[in-house]
C-alpha positions in Angstrom: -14.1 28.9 -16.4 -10.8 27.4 -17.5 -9.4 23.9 -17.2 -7.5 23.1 -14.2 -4.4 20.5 -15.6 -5.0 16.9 -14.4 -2.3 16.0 -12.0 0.0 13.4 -12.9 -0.3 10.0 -10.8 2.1 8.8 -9.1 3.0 5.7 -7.1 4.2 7.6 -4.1 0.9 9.3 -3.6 -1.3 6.2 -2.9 -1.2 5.7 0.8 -2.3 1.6 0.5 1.5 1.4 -0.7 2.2 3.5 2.8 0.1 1.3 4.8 1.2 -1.8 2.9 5.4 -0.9 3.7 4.7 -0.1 7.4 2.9 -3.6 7.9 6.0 -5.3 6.1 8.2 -3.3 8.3 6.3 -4.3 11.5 6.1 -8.1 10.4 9.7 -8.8 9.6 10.6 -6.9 12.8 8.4 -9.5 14.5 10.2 -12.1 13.0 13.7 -10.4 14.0 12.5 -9.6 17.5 10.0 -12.0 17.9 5.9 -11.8 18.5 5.7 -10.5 21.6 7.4 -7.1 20.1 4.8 -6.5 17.8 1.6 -7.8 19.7 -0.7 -5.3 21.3 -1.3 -5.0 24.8 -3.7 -7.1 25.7 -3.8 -9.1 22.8 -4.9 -12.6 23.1 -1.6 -14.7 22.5 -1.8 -16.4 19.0 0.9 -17.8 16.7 1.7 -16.7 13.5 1.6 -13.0 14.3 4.2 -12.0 11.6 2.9 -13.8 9.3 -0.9 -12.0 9.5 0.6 -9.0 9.1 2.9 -10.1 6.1 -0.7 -10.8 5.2 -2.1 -7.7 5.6 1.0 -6.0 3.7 0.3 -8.2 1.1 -3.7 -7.2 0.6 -3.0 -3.8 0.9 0.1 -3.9 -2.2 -2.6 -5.5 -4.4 -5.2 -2.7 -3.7 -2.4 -0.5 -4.3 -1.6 -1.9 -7.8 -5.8 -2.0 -8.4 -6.1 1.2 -7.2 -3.1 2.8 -9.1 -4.1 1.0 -12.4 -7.2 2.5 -12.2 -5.7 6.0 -11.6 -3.4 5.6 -14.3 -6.8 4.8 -16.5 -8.6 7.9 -15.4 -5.8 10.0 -16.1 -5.2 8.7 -19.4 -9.0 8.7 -20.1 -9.2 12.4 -19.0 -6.4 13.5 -21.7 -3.4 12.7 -19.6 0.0 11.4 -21.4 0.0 7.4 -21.9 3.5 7.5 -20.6 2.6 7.3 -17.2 1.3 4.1 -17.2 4.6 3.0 -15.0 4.9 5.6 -13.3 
């Protein structure tokens, strides 16, 4: 059987960076806009509704970096190039 070459990680490819720019993107449009633009219907009324999801960008960058460090480390671990530690 012969070796399949690791693929090279990449930033891009890890969707909690996805997930963590679209909750960014819908909590500064609720500051522009306001709240009730972003709420769901039939979401209890609350203050502070940008501001959670600013939140929720900001757990799901640092899982991201976790994530993508650990990738990186796997990769390099596995006989991949040390030069894409930035990448």
């Amino acid at each position: 059987m012969s070796d399949k070459p690791i693929p090279t990680p990449h930033w891009w490819k890890n969707t909690y960076f996805w997930i963590a720019a679209i909750l960014f993107l819908i909590g500064f449009l609720g500051l522009v806009l306001g709240q009730d633009s972003v709420r769901d219907p039939g979401q209890k009324r609350e203050d502070g509704l940008a501001l959670i999801y600013f939140g929720g960008a900001l757990v799901m960058l640092i899982n991201g970096l976790l994530s993508h460090k650990q990738t990186v480390q796997h990769y390099n671990e596995q006989g991949g190039s040390s030069s894409q530690e930035g990448a």
